[in-house]
KEKOL-983921 format. One record per residue: residue in one letter; residue number from 1; x, y, z of N, C-alpha, C in turn. Coordinates in steps of 0.05 Angstrom, whole numbers. Example, Ala and Ser with C-alpha at 12.3 -4.5 7.8 and 13.67 -1.06 7.14 Angstrom:
BEGIN
   ropa   rolo      nc1      nc2      nc3     cac1     cac2     cac3      cc1      cc2      cc3
      A      1      264     -114      156      246      -90      156      264      -66      156
      S      2      257      -45      142      273      -21      143      258        1      157
This chain:
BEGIN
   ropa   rolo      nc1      nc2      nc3     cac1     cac2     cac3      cc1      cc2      cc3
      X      1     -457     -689     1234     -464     -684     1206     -469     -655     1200
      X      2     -480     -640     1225     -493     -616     1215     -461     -598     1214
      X      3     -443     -609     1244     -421     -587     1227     -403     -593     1200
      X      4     -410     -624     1197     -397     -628     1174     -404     -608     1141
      X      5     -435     -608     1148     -449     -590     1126     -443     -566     1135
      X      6     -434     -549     1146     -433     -531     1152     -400     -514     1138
      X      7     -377     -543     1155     -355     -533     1135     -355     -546     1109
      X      8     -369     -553     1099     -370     -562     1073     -382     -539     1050
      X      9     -392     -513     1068     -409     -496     1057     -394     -481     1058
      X     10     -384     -476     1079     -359     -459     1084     -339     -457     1063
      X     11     -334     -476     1062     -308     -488     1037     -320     -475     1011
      X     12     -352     -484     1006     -360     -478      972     -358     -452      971
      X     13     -371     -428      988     -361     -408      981     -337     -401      983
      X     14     -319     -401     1002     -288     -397      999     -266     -398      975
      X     15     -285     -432      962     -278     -434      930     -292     -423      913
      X     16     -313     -406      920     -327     -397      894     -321     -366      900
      X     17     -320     -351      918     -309     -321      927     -272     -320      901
      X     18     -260     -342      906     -233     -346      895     -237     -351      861
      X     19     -255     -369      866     -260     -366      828     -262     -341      825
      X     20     -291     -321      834     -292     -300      825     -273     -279      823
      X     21     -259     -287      841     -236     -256      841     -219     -278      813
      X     22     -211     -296      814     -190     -306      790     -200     -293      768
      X     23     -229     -299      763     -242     -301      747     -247     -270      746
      X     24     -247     -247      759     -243     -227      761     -218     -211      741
      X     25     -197     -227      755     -163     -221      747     -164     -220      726
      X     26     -172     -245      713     -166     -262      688     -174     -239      666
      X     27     -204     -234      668     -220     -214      658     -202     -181      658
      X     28     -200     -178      676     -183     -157      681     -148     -148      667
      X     29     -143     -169      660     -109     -172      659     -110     -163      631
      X     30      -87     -147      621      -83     -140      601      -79     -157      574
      X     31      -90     -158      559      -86     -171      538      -64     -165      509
      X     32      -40     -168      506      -27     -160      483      -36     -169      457
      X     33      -35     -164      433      -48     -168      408      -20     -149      399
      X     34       -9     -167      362       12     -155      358       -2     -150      331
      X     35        7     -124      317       -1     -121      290       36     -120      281
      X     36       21     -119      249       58     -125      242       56     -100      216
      X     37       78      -92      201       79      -79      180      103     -104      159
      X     38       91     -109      136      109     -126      120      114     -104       93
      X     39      140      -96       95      154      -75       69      179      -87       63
      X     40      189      -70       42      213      -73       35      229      -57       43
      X     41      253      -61       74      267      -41       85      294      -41       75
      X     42      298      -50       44      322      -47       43      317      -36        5
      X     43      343      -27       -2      334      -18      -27      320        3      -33
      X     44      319       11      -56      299       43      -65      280       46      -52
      X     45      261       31      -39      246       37      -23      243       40       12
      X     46      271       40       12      277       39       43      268       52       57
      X     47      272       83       43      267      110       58      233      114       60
      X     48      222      112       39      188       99       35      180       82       69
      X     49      192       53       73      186       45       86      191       54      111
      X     50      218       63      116      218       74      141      195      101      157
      X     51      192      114      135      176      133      143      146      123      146
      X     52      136       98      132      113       87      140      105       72      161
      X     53      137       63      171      129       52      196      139       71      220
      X     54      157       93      208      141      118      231      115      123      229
      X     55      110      129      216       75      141      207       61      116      238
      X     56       59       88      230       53       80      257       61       78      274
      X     57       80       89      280       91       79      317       80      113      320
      X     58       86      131      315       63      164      322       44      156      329
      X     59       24      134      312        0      134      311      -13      119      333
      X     60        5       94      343        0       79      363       16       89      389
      X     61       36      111      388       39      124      416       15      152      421
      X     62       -1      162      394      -14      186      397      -46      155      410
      X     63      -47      134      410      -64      124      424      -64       96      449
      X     64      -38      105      456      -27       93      481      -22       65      483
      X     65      -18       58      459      -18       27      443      -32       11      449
      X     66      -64       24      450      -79        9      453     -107        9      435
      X     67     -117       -8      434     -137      -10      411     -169      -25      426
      X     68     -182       -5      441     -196      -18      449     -192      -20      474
      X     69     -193      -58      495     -190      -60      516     -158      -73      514
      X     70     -147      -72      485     -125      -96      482      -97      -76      481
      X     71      -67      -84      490      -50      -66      485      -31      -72      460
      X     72      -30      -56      452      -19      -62      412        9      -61      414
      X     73       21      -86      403       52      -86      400       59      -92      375
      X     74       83      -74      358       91      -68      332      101      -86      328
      X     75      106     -101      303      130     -111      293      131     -111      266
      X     76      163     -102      263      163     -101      238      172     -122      208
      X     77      169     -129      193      182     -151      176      191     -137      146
      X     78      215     -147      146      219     -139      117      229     -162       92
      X     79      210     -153       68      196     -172       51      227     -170       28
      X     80      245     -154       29      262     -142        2      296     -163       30
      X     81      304     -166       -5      338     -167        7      349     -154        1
      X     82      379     -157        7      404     -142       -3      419     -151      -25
      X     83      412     -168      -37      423     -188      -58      397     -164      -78
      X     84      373     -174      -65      363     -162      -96      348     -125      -97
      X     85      356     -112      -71      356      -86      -75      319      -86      -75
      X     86      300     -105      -77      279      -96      -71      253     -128      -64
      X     87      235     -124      -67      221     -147      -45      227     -175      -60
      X     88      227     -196      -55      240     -226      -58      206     -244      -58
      X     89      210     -260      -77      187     -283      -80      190     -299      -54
      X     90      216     -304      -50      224     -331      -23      209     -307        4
      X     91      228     -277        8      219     -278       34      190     -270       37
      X     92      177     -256       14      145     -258       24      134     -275       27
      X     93      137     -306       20      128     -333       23      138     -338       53
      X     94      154     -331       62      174     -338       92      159     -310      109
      X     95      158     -294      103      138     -276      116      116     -273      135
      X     96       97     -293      106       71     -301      104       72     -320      131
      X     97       89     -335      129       98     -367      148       90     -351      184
      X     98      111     -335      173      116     -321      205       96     -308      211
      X     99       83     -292      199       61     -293      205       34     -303      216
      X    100       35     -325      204       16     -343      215       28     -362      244
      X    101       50     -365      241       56     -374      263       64     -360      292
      X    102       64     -324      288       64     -312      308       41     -315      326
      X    103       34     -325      345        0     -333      352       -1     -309      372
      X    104       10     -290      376        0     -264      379       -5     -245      368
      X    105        2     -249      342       -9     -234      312      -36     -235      313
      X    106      -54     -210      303      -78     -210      288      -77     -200      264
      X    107      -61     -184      251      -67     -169      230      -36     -155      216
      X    108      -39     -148      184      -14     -142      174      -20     -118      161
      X    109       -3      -88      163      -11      -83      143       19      -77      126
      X    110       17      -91      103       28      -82       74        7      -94       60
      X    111       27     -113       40       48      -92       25       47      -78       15
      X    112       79      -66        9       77      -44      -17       76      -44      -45
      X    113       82      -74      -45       84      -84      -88       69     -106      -78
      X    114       49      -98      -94       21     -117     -105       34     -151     -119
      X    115       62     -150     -128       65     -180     -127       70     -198     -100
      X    116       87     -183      -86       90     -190      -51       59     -206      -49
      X    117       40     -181      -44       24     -185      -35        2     -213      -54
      X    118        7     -213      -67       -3     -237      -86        7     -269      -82
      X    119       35     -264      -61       44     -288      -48       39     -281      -14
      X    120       30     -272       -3       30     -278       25       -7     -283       36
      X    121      -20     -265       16      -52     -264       22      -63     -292       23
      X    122      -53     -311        3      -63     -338        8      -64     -354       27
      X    123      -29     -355       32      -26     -370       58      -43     -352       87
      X    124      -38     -328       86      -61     -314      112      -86     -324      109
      X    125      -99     -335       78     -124     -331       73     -129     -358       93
      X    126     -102     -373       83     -116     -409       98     -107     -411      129
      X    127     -102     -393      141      -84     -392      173     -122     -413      186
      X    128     -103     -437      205     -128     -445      209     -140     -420      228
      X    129     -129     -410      243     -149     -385      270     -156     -364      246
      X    130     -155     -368      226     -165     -338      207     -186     -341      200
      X    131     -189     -324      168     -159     -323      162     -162     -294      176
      X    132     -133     -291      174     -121     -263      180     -111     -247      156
      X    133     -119     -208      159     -122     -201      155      -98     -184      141
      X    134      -99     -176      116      -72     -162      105      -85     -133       98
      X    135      -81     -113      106      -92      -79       93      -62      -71       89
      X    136      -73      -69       59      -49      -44       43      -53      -21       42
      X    137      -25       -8       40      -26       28       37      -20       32        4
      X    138       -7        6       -7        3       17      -31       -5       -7      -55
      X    139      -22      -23      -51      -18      -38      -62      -35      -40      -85
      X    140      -34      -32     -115      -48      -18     -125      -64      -43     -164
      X    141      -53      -67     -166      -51      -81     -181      -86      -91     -180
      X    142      -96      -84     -195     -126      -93     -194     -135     -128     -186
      X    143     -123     -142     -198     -117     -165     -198     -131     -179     -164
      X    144     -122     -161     -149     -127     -174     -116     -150     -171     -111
      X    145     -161     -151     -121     -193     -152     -107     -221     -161     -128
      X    146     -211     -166     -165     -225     -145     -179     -216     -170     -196
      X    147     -231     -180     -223     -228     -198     -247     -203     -178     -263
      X    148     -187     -193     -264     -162     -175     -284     -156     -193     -308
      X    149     -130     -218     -292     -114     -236     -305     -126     -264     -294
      X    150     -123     -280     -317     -145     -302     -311     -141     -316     -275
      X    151     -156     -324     -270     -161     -340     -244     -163     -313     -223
      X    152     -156     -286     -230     -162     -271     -212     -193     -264     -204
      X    153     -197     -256     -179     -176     -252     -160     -188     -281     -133
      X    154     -200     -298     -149     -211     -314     -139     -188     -339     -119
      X    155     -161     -334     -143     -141     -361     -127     -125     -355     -110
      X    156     -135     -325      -96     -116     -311      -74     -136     -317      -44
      X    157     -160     -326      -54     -176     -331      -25     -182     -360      -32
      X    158     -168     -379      -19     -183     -403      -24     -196     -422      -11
      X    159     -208     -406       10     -229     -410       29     -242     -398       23
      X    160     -252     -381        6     -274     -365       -2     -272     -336       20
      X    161     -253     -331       38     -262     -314       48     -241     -295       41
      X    162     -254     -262       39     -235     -247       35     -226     -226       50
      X    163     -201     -230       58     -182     -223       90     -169     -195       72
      X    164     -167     -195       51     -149     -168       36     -160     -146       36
      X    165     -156     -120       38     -166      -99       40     -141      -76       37
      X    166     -148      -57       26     -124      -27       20     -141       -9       21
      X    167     -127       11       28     -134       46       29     -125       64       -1
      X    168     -119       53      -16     -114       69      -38     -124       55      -63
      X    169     -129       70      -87     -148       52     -111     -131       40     -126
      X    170     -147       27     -145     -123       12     -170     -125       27     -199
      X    171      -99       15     -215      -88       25     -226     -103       19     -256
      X    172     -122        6     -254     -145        2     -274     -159       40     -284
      X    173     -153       47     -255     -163       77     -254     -139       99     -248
      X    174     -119       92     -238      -99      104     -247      -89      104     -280
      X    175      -81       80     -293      -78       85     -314     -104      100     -337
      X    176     -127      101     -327     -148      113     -347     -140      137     -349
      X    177     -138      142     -317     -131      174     -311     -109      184     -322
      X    178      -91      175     -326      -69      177     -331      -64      178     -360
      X    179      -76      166     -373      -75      172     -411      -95      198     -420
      X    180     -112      196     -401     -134      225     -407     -122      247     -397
      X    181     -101      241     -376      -94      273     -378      -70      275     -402
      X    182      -53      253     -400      -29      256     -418      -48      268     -446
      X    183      -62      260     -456      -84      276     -483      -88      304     -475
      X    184      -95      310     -441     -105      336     -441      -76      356     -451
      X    185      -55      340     -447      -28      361     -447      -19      356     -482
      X    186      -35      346     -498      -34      352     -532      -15      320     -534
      X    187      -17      303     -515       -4      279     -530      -22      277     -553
      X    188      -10      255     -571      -24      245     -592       -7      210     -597
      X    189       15      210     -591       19      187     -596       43      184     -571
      X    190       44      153     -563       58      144     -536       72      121     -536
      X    191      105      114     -525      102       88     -528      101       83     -491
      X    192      106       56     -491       96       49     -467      115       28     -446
      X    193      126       30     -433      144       10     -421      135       -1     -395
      X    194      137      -25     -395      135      -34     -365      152      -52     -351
      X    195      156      -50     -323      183      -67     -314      181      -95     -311
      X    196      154     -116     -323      153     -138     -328      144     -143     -302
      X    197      142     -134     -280      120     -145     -250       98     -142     -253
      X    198       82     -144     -229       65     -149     -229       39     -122     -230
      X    199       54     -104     -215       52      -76     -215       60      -67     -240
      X    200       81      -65     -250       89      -47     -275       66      -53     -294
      X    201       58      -79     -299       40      -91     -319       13      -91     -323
      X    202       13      -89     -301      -23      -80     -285      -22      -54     -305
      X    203       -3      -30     -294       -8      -10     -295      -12       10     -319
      X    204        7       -3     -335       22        0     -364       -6      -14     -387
      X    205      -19      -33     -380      -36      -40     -386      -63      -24     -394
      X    206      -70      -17     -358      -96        5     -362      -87       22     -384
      X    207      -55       39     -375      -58       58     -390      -55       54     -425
      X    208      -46       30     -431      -43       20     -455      -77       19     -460
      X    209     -103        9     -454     -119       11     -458     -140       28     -460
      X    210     -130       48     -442     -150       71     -440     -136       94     -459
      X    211     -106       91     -469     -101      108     -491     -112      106     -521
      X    212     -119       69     -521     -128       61     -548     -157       69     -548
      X    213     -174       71     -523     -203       78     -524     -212      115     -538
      X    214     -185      127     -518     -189      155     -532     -182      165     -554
      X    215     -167      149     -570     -156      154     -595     -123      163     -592
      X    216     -112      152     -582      -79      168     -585      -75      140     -589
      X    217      -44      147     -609      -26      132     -629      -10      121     -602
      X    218      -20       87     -586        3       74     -587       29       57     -593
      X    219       50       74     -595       71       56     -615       83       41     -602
      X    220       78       28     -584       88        3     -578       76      -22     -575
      X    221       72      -45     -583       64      -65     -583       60      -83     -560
      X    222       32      -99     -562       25     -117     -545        9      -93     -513
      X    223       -7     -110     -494      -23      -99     -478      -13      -88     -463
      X    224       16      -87     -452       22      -66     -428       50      -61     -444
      X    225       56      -55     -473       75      -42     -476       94      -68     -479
      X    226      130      -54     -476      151      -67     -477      164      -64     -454
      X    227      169      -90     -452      179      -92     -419      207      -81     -418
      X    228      223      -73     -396      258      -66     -389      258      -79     -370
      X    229      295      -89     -382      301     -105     -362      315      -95     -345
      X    230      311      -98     -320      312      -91     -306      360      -89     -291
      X    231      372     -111     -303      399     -118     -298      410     -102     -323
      X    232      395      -96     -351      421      -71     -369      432      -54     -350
      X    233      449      -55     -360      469      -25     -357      460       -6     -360
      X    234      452        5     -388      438       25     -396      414       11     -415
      X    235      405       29     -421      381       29     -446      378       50     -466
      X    236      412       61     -478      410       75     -506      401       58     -521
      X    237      406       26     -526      395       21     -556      357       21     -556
      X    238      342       21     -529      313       23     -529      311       42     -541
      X    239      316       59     -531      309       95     -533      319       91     -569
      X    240      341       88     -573      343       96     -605      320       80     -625
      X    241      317       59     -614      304       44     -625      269       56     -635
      X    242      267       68     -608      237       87     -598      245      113     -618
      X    243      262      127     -613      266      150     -628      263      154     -652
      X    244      269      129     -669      252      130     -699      223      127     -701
      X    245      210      123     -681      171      128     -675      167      154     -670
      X    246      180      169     -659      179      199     -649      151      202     -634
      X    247      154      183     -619      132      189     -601      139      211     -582
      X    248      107      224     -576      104      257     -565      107      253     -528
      X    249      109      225     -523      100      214     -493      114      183     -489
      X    250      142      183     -469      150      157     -459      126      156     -431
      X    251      116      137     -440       97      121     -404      114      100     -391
      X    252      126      103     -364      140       82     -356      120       73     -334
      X    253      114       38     -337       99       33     -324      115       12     -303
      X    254      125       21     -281      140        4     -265      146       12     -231
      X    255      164       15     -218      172       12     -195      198       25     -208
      X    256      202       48     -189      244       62     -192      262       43     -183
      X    257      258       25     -166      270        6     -153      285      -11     -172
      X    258      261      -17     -197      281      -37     -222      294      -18     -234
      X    259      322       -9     -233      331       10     -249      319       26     -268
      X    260      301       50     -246      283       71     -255      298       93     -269
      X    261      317       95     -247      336      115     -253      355      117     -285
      X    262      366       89     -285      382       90     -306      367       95     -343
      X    263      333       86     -334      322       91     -352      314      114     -362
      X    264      307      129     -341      304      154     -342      326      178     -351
      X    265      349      167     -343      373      185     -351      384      171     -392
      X    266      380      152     -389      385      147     -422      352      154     -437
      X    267      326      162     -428      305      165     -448      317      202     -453
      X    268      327      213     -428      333      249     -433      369      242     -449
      X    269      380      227     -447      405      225     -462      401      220     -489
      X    270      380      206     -502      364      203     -529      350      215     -545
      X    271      322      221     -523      303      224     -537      302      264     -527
      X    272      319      268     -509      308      303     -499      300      297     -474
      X    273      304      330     -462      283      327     -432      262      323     -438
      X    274      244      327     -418      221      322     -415      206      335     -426
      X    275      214      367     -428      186      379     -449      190      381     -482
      X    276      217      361     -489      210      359     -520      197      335     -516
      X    277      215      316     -508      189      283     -510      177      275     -471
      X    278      156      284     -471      143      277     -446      150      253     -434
      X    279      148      257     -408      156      230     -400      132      237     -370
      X    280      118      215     -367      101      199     -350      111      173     -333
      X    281      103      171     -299      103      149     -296       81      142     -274
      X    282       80      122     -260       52      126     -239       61      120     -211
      X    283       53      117     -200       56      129     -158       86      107     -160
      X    284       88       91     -179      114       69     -165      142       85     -168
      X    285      144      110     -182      162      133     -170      160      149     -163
      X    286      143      152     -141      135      177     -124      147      166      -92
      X    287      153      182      -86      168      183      -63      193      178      -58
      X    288      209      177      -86      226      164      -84      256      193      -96
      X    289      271      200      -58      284      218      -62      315      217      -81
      X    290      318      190      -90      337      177     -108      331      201     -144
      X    291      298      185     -142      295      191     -176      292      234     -177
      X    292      278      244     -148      283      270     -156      301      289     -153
      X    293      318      266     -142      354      283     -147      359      286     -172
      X    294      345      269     -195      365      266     -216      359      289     -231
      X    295      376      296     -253      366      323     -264      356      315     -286
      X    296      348      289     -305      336      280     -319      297      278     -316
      X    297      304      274     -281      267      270     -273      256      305     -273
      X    298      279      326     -276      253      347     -277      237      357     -307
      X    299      210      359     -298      188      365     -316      172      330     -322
      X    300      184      304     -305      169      290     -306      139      286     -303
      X    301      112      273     -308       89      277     -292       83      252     -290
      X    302       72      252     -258       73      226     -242       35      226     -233
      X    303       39      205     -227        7      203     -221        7      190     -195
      X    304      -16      191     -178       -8      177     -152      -40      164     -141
      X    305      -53      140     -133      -73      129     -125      -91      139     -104
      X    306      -87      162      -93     -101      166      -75      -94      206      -73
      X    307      -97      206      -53      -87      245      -51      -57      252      -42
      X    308      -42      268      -52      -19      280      -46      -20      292      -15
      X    309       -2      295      -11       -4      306       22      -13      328       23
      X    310      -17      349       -4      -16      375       -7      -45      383       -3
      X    311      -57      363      -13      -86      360      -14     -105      346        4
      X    312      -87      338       30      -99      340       55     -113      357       58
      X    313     -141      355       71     -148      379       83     -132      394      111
      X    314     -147      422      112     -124      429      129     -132      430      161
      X    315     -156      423      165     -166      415      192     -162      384      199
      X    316     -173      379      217     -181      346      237     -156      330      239
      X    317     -148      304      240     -134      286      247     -118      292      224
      X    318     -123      298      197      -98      301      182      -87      316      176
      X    319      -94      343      187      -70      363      185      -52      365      213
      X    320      -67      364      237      -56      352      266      -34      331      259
      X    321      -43      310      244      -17      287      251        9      304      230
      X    322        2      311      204       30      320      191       37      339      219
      X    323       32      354      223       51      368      244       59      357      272
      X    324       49      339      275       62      320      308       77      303      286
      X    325       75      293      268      103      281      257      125      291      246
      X    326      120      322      237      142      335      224      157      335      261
      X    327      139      348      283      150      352      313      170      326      319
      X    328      148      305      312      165      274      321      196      269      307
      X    329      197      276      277      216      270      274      237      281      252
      X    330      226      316      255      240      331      248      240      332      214
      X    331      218      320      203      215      318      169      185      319      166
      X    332      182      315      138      160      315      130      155      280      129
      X    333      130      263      122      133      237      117      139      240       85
      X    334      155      217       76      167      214       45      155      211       21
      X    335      125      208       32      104      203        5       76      211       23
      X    336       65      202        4       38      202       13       21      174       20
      X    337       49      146        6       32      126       11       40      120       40
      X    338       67      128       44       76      133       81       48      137      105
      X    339       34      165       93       13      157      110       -8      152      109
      X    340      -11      136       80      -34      121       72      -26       91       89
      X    341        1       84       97        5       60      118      -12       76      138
      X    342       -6       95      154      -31      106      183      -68      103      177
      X    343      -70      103      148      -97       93      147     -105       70      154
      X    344      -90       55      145      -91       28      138      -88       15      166
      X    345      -70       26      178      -72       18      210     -101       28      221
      X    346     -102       50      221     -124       57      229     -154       34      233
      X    347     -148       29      203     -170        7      200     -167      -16      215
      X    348     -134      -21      218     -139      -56      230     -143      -48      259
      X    349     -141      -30      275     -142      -23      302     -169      -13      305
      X    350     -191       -7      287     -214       -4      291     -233      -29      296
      X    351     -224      -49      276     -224      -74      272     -217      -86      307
      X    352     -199      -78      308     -189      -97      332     -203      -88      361
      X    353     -212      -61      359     -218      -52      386     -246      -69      393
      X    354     -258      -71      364     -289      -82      372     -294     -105      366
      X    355     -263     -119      370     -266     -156      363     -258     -168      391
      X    356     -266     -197      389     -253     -209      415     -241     -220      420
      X    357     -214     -206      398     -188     -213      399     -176     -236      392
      X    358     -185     -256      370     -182     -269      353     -177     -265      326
      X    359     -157     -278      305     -160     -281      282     -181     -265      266
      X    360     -205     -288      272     -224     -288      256     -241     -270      267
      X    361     -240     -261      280     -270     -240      298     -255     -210      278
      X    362     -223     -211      276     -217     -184      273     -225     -185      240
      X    363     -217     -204      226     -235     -203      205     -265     -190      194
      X    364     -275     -213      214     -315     -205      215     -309     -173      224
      X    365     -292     -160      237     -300     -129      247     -293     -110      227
      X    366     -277     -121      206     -260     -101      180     -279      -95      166
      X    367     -302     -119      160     -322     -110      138     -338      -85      154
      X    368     -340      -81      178     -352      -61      183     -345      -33      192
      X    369     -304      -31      192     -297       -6      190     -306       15      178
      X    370     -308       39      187     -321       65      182     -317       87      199
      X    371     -294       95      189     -280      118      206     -275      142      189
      X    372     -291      162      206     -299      185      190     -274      199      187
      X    373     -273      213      163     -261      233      159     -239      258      165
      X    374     -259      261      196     -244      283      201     -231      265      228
      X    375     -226      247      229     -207      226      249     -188      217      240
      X    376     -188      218      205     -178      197      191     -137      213      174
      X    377     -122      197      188      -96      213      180      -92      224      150
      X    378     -114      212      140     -112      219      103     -133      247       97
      X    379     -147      244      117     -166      266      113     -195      257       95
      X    380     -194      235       81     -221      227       76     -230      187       94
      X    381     -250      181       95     -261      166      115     -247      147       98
      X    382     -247      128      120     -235       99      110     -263       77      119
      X    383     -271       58       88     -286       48       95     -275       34       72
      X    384     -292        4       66     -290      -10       46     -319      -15       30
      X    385     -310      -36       -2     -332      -48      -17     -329      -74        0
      X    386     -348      -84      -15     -356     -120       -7     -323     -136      -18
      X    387     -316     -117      -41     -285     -134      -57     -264     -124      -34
      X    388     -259     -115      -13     -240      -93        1     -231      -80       -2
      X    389     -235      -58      -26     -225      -40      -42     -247      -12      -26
      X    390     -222        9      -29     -226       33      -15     -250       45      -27
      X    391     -267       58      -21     -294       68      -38     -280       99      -57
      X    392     -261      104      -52     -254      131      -60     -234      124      -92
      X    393     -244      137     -108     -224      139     -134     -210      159     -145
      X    394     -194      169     -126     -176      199     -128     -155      189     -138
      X    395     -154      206     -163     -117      204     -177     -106      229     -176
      X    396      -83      235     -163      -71      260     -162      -53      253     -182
      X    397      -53      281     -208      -25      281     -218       -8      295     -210
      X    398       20      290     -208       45      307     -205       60      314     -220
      X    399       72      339     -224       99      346     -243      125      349     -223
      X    400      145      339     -223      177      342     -223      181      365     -221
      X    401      186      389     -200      199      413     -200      219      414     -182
      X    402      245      426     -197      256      435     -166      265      410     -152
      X    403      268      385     -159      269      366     -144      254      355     -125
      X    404      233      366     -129      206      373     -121      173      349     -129
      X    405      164      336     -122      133      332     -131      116      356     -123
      X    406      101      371     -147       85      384     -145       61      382     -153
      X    407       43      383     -144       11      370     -148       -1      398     -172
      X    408      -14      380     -182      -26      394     -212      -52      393     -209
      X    409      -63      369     -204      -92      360     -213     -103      335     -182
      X    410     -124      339     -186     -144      316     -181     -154      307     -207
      X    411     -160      281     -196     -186      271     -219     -196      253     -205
      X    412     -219      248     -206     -233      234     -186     -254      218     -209
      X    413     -245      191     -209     -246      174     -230     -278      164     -222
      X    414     -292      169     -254     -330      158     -237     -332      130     -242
């Protein structure tokens, strides 16, 4: 009996020495975690997207693709077709899907058009391991975080919990900004167009509202203006139509993507360039090397949700990365919301380093991102409100030179 107890003892530690080292391994072994980028890689915003999802693969080889104890793998999805030249109701719904069913997914960051993102946040909201997490670089439609249009923004979380979060402000304060300076430059009266999304309308709106608060003559009717459609050919008969108002200011409130261009070249074929009848639009034609080829967009002024690249500061993580990316890939990045995507990563990998690598843990860690400043690829800290909206309200305006965006102003909306 006694040697029976003896190898019987023998045996327990032998199996418990072997758990520990498994149990060692296990602990030890690398863990992958995949983040994803969901844009539109086809269409007017191609070149936009491509440079944003350079902006992260720099960002995740300048930190050895890893986030934490976990190793970070890219993938990319694209939300736009080739049938429709820019993002699709079906594939951000099919997106969303894949998303949730990647079970090595934690986190997304787009999108870039705030209607995308108004179809994929729900289904993330209800992922049963979530929900999981969506941070935007561009996504600027008040609606997602903030009481806008009825049922907002309450029927985008319907678990009550809120997984959405962006690095750049909304257009509630872009458009304010944006009618107060158009007044500082002697507007007096404006009409107003929007491309009928979700974005254009948001936007066209504020600024339809905040022009009626300061006193300038809107001549166009209803809350965000008159919509364009987006399939004319041209739009001489708008413009003529407008030209008997003689308004001092066209506001286009839309995306270049819905035939920006063709509008823009029939309002200067009508109405004059730009410095007899002004023309305005907001960040949804900025970056876009299509519209400042044209020779109609110069002397345009553009407004943009966050800071121009110009207005980086010129020390810490964000003047370092523009120059390891001009090194990386021989350009400048294409906008500024390009590496407002590197913020936005930033956040979900801060998120991720101090979660335990779940869904839902990376969630619970977003409300407490806070990454200072001088780390931060934008050059100001990335943190959030309780709504997931960026704490910062910077509107850069731009003017059209040279084929050129050239930064004019801050305004830093109170």
């Amino acid at each position: 009996m006694k040697k029976n107890n003896k190898a019987l003892v023998a045996l327990g530690v032998v199996t418990l020495a072997m758990s520990i080292v498994g149990s060692t391994m296990a602990q030890s072994a690398p863990v992958t975690l995949t983040v994803s980028s969901d844009l539109p890689l086809q269409g007017g915003s191609a070149d936009q997207s491509e440079s944003t999802n350079n902006v992260i693969k720099l960002l995740l080889k300048q930190m050895n693709n890893k986030a934490g104890k976990y190793t970070i793998k890219f993938k990319t999805y694209d939300n736009s077709t080739a049938a429709k030249g820019s993002w699709d109701d079906a594939q951000c719904a099919a997106n969303a899907q894949a998303h949730v069913a990647n079970k090595s997914e934690v986190a997304v960051m787009g999108t870039y058009n705030s209607g995308c993102a108004k179809i994929i946040v729900p289904i993330l909201n209800q992922d049963p391991k979530g929900p999981m997490i969506m941070v935007s670089n561009a996504n600027t439609n008040p609606g997602l975080t903030k009481a806008w249009n009825p049922g907002e923004p309450t029927k985008y979380y319907p678990t009550g919990f809120r997984n959405y979060f962006r690095v750049v402000t909304t257009d509630d304060f872009q458009g304010s900004a944006a009618a107060q300076f158009a007044q500082s430059q002697g507007v007096k009266s404006v009409y107003v167009l929007n491309d009928t999304q979700t974005y254009g309308q948001g936007v066209a709106q504020a600024f339809t509202t905040e022009a009626n608060k300061i006193g300038m003559k809107v001549l166009s009717a209803g809350p965000a203006g008159e919509g364009w459609d987006a399939k004319q050919p041209n739009y001489e008969a708008l413009f003529t139509k407008i030209k008997a108002l003689a308004p001092d200011m066209i506001y286009i409130g839309g995306i270049f993507d819905l035939n920006g261009g063709q509008l823009v070249k029939d309002k200067v074929k009508v109405l004059g360039d730009n410095t007899k009848v002004k023309l305005m639009a907001p960040d949804g034609f900025t970056g876009y090397p299509d519209f400042l080829a044209l020779k109609e967009a110069d002397g345009a002024f553009l407004s943009f949700t966050g800071l121009s690249i110009d207005l980086f500061p010129k020390n810490g993580k964000a003047a370092s990365f523009q120059k390891d990316y001009l090194k990386a890939y021989g350009k400048a990045p294409t906008s500024s919301f390009s590496v407002y995507g590197g913020a936005a990563m930033q956040a979900i990998l801060d998120a991720i380093s101090r979660s335990n690598g779940t869904r839902k843990d990376v969630y619970l860690k977003m409300k407490s991102v806070n990454i200072p400043a001088v780390k931060s690829v934008v050059g100001t800290s990335i943190t959030f409100d309780d709504a997931g909206d960026t704490i910062y309200r910077d509107i850069t305006i731009l003017v059209v030179k040279n084929k050129t965006e050239t930064t004019l102003k801050k305004i830093t909306v109170k």
